[in-house]
N, C-alpha and C positions, 0 to 999 in steps of 0.2 A: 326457914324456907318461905315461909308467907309472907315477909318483906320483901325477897326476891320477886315471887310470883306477880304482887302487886306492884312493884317496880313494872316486872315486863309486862304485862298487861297494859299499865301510861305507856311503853315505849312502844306498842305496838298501834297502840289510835294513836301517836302522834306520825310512827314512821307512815301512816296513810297520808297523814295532811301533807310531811317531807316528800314521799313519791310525787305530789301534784308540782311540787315544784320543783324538783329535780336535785335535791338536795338527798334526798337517798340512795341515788345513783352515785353522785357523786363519792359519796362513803363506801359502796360494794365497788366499784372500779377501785378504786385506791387498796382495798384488801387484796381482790384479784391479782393485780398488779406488785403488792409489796410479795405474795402467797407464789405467785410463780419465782418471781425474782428469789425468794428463798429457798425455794422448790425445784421443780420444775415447771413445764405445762403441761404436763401426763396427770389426770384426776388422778390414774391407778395407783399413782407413785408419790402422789402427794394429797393426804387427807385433807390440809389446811385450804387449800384451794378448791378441792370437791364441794367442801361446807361451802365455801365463798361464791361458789356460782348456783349451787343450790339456793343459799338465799338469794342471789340474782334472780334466778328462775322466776319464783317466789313473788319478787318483788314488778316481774315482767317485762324484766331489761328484755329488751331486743337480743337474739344471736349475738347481730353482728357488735355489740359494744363491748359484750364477753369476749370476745375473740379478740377483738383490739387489745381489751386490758391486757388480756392472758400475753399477748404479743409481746406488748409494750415491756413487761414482767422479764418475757425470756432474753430479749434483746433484739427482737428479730421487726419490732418496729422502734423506731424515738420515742423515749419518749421521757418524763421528770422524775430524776431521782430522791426517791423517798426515805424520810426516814421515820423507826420509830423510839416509841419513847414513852414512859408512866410517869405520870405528878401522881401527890400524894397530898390529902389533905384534910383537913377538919372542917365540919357544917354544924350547924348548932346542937349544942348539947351534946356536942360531941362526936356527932356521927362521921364515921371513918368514908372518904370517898377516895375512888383511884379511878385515872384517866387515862386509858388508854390514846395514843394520838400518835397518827400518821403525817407527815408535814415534810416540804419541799424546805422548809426555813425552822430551823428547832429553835433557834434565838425570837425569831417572832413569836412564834408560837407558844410557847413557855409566856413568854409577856403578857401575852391576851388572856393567858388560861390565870395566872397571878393578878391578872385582873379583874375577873371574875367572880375569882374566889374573894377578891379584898372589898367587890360591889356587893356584895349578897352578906356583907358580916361575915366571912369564911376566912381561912387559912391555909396556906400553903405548906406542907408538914415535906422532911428530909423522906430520902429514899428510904423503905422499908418501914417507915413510920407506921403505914395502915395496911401494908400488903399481908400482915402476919393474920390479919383476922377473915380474911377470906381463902375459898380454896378453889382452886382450878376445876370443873367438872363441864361434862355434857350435860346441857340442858337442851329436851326436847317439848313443845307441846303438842298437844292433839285435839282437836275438834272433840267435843263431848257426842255431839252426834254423830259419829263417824262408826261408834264403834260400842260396844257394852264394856264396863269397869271389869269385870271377871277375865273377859277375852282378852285386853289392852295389857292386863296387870300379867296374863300366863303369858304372852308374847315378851314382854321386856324384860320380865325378871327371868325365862326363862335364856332370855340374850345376854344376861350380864349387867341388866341394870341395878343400881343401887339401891334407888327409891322411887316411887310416885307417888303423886299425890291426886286428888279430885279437886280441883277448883269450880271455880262457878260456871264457867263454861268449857274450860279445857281438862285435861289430865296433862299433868306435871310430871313428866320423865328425867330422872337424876343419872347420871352414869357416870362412873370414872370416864375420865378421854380417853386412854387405851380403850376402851370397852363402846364407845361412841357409835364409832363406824359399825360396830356387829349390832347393835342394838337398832341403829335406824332403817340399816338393812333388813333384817327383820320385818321392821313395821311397813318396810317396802313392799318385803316379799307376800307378806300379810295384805296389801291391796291398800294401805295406808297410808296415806299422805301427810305428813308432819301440816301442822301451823305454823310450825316456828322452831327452826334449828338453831345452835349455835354453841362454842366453846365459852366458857362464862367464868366468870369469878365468884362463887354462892358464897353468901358472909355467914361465919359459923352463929354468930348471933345479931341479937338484932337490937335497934335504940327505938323504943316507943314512943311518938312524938303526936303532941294534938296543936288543936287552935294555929297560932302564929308561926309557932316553929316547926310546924308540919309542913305549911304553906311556903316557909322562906327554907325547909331543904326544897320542896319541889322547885321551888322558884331557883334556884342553885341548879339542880340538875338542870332541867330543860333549857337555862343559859347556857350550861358548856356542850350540852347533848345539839344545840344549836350552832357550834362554830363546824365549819365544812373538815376542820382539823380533827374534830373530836369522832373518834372511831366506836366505843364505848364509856360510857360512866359506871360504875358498882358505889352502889352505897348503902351499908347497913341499918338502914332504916325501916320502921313499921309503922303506916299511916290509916287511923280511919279511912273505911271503906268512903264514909261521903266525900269527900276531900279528895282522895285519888280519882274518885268517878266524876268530881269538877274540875279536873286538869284539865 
């Protein structure tokens, strides 16, 4: 779990620098939009799309660019058919990474992401190679000042969560995905504002990495976390605290 956490933790001071330039928009529109087109445009009716404009919110997209996405999804505006698709692949010493990626062109894209991996010393592994080592869950956080550990911990587990955790600044909330939606409702109804929602991949263990090969997995994520294709990265890795905190 503590290589996840400090994963998200980099992803979230970087998604700050991406919002300034509109490159995190671009990645929640594109969810929106594949989230209805799966879905519907009813949040009631479709969980995957609720999360996706929540992190919109979140993120302080305008209404009206949610609404387009959401349109664009049902058919009811033009708009570029997407698709998806996971790589799989190896980072040094092993560590297991999978990519999530949303793409108007899977043949380019696949290229650029095989290029990446092959810039940074990495490899491109067959379907199923590294999906086995992680597992599907709700991950939520929460503001440490929001709330007391006692009060946060009867709220969630009393909803169905799995696990939390106390990190440095946040509480770390685990949930099965069935169990997702009741748990964050909850901390709604509780007056509580998430930091940070979303469905995730938590890798059941993790590869401890220092020095150079800490530095060139980060340097590996934050390339593919950088193409406007790449929707998420997961990678079973655990890095010094200093290292993460110079990302």
């Amino acid at each position: 779990m503590s290589g996840h956490s400090k994963w998200a933790s980099i992803k979230h001071k970087k998604a700050a620098t991406d919002a300034k330039r509109g490159k995190l928009f671009t990645k929640i529109i594109k969810e929106i939009t594949v989230a209805a087109r799966h879905g519907s445009g009813d949040i009631e009716k479709n969980p995957r799309l609720r999360t996706a404009i929540d992190r919109a919110k979140q993120a302080n997209m305008p209404a009206d660019n949610i609404e387009r996405a959401v349109k664009k999804g049902t058919g009811e505006l033009e708009g570029v058919s997407y698709e998806e698709f996971t790589m799989e692949g190896y980072g040094p010493k092993g560590v297991a990474i999978m990519v999530d990626v949303v793409t108007d062109n899977k043949n380019r894209t696949a290229s650029d992401i095989r290029n990446i991996f092959s810039k940074k010393n990495s490899n491109v592994a067959g379907a199923g190679s590294v999906s086995w080592m992680f597992e599907k869950k709700g991950y939520i956080e929460v503001d440490k000042k929001s709330i007391s550990e006692d009060k946060i911990m009867s709220i969630v587990l009393d909803a169905g969560a799995q696990d939390m955790e106390t990190e440095e600044d946040v509480y770390s909330v685990i949930t099965d995905p069935k169990d997702f939606e009741a748990v964050k409702k909850a901390l709604n109804d509780s007056g509580i504002e998430p930091k940070s929602i979303e469905i995730t991949m938590i890798p059941k263990s993790t590869v401890k990495l220092t020095g150079d090969d800490a530095k060139q997995i980060l340097a590996l994520v934050e390339a593919l976390e950088d193409s406007d294709d790449v929707q998420n990265v997961y990678a079973n890795f655990d890095i010094p605290d200093d290292i993460a905190e110079a990302s």
